[in-house]
PAZAPA-4460 file (N, C-alpha, C; in steps of 0.05 Angstrom, whole numbers, plus 32768, in hexadecimal, padded with zeros to 4 digits):
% residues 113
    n_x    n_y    n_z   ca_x   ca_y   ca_z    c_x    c_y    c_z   seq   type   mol
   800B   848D   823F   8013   84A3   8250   802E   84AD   8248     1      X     A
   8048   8497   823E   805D   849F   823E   805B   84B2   8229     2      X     A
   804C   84AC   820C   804C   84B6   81F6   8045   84CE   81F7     3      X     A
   8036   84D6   8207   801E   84F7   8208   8035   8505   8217     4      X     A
   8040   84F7   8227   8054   850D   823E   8068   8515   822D     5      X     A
   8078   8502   8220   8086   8506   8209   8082   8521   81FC     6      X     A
   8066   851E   81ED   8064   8539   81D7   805F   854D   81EB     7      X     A
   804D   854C   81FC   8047   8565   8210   806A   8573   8219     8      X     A
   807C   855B   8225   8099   856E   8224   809F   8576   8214     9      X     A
   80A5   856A   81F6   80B0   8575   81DC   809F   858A   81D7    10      X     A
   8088   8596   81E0   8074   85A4   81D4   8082   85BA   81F1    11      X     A
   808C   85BD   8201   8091   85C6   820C   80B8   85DD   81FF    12      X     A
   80CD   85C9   81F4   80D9   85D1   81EA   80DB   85E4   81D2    13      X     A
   80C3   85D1   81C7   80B8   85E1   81A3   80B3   85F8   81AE    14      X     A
   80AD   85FA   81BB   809C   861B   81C4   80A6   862A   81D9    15      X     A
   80BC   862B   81DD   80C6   862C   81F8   80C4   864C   8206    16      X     A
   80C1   865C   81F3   80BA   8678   81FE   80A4   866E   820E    17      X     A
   808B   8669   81FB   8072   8677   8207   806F   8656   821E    18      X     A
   807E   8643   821F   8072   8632   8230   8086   863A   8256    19      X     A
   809A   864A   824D   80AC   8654   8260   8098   866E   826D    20      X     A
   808A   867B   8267   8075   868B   8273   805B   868B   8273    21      X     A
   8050   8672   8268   803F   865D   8272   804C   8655   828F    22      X     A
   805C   8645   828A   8062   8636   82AE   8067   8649   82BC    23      X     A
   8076   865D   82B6   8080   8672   82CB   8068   8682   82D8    24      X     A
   8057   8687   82C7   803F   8698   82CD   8023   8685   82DE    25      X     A
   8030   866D   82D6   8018   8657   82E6   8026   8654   8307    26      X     A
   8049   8659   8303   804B   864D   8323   804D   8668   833A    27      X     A
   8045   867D   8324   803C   869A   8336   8021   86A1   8335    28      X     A
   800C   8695   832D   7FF5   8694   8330   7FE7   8679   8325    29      X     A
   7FEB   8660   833F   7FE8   8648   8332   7FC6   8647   8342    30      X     A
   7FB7   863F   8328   7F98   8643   8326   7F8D   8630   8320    31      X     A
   7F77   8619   8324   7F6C   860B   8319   7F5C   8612   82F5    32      X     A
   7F6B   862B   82EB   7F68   862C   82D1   7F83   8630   82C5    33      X     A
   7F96   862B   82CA   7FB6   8632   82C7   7FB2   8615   82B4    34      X     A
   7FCB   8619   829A   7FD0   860A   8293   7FE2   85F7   8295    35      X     A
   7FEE   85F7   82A8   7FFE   85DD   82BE   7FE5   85C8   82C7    36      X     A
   7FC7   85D5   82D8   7FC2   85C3   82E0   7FA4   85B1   82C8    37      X     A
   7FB1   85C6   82B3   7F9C   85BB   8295   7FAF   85A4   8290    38      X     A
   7FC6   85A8   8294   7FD5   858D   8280   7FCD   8572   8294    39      X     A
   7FCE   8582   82B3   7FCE   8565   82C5   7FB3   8550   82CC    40      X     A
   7F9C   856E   82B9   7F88   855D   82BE   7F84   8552   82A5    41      X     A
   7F94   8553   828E   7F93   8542   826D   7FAB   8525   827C    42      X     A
   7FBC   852A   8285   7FCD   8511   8293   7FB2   8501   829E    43      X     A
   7FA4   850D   82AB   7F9B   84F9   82BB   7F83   84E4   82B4    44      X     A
   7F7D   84FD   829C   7F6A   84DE   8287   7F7B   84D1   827F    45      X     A
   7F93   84DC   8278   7FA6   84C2   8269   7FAC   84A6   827A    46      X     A
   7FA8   84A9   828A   7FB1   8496   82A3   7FA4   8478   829F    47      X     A
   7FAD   846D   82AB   7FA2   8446   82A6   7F8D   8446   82BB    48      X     A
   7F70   8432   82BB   7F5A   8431   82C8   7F69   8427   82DD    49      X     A
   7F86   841A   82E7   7F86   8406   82F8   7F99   841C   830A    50      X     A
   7F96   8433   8303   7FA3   8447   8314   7F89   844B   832E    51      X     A
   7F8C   844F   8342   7F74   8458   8351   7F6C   8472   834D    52      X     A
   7F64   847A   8353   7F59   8498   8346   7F5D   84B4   8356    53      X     A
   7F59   84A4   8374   7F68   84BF   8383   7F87   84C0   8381    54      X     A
   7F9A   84A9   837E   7FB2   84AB   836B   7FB9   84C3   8354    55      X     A
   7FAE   84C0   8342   7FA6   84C9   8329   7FB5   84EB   832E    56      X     A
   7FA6   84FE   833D   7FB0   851B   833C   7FCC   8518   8344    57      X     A
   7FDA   850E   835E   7FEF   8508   8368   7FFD   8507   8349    58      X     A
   7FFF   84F5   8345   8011   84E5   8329   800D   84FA   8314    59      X     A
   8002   8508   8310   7FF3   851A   82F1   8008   852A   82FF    60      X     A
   8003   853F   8312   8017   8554   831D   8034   8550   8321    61      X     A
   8039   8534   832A   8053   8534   8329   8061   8535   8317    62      X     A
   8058   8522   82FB   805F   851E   82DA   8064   853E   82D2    63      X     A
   804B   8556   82DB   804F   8564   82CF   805F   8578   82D8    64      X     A
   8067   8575   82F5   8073   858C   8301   8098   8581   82EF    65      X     A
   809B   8563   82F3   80B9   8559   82EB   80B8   856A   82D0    66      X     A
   80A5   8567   82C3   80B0   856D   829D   80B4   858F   82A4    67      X     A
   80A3   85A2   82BD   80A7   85B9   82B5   80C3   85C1   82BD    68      X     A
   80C5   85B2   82D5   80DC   85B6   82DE   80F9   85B4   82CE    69      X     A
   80FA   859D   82CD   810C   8590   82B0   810E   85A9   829F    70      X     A
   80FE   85B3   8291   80FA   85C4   827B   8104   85E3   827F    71      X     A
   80FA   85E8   82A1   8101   8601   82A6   811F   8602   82AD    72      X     A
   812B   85EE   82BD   8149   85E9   82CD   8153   85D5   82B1    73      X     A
   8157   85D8   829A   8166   85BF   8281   8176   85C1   827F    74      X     A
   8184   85DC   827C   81A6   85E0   8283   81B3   85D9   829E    75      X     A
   81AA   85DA   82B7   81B5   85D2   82CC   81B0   85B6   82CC    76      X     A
   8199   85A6   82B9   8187   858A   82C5   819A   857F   82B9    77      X     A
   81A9   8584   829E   81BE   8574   8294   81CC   856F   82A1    78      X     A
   81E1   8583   82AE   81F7   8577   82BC   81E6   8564   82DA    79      X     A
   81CF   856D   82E2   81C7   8555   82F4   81BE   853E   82F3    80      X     A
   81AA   853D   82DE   81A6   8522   82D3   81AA   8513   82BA    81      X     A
   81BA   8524   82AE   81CE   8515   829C   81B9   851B   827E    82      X     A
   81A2   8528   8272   8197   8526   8267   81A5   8541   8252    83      X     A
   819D   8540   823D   819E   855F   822A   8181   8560   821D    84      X     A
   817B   8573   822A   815F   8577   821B   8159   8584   8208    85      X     A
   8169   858A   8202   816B   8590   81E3   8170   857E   81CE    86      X     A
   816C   856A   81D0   8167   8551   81C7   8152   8540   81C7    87      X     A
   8144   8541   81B2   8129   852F   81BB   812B   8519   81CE    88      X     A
   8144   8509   81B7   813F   84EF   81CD   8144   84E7   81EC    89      X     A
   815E   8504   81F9   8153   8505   820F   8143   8512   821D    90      X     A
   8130   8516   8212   8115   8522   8222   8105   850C   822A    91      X     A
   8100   84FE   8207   80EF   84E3   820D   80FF   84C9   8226    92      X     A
   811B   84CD   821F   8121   84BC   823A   811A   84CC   824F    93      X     A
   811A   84E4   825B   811E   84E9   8270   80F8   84E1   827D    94      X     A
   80E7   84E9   8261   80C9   84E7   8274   80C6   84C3   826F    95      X     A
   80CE   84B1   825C   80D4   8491   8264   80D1   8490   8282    96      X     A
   80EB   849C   828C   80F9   848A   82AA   80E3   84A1   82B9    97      X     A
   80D4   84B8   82B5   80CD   84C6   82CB   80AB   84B3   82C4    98      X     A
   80A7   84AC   82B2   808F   8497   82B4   8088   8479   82BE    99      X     A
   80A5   8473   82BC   80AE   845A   82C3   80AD   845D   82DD   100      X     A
   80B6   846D   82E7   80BA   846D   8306   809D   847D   831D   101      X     A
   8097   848C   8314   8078   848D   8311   8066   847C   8314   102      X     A
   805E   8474   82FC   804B   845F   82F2   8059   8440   82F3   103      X     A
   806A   8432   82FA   8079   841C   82F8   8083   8411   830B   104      X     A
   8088   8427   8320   809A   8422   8334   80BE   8420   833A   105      X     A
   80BE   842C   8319   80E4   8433   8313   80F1   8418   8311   106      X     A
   810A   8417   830B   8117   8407   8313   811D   8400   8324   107      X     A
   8121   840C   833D   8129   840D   8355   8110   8411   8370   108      X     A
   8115   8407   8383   8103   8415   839E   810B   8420   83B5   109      X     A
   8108   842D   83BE   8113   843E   83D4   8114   8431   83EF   110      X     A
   8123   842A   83FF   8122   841A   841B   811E   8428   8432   111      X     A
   810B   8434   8438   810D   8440   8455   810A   8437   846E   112      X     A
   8120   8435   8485   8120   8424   8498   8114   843C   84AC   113      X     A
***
């Protein structure tokens, strides 16, 4: 999973005109043929059998809404989460920890009293 999310972001930079009006044009007319929810339904074969399956869309959409987001906000996402995405290697870290935390359960857990 980590590896596909990987190129699918970098495949997002490489191309960054036409993938910036790809997303823009999917989240003003988001369609079950939009190519946002094509990538989330290729995430979701990627996924491990020991995922449950009504899980599955949840997790696909979130992966993919973080990378669009990330991608669309990268100059502001730097100064917030410390990444330059103009750098491969922090892209691949940034979808690591957004998979890790996802699919892994992060480093950390949230305590709600």
């Amino acid at each position: 999973m980590t590896a596909w999310a990987i190129y699918v972001f970098n495949f997002l930079f490489d191309h960054a005109a036409i993938s910036r009006i790809s997303i823009l044009g999917d989240l003003q007319n988001y369609l079950e043929s939009s190519n946002s929810v094509y990538t989330q339904k290729g995430f979701r074969k990627a996924l491990e059998k020991d995922i449950p399956n009504e899980d599955k869309p949840l997790l696909s959409f979130i992966l993919t809404a973080s990378m669009q987001v990330a991608f669309l906000g990268k100059d502001t996402a730097k100064g917030l989460l410390g990444y330059d995405f103009t750098k491969q290697e922090d892209r691949a870290a940034y979808i690591e920890t957004v998979v890790d935390i996802l699919f892994d359960g992060g480093k950390w857990r949230c305590n709600y009293e």
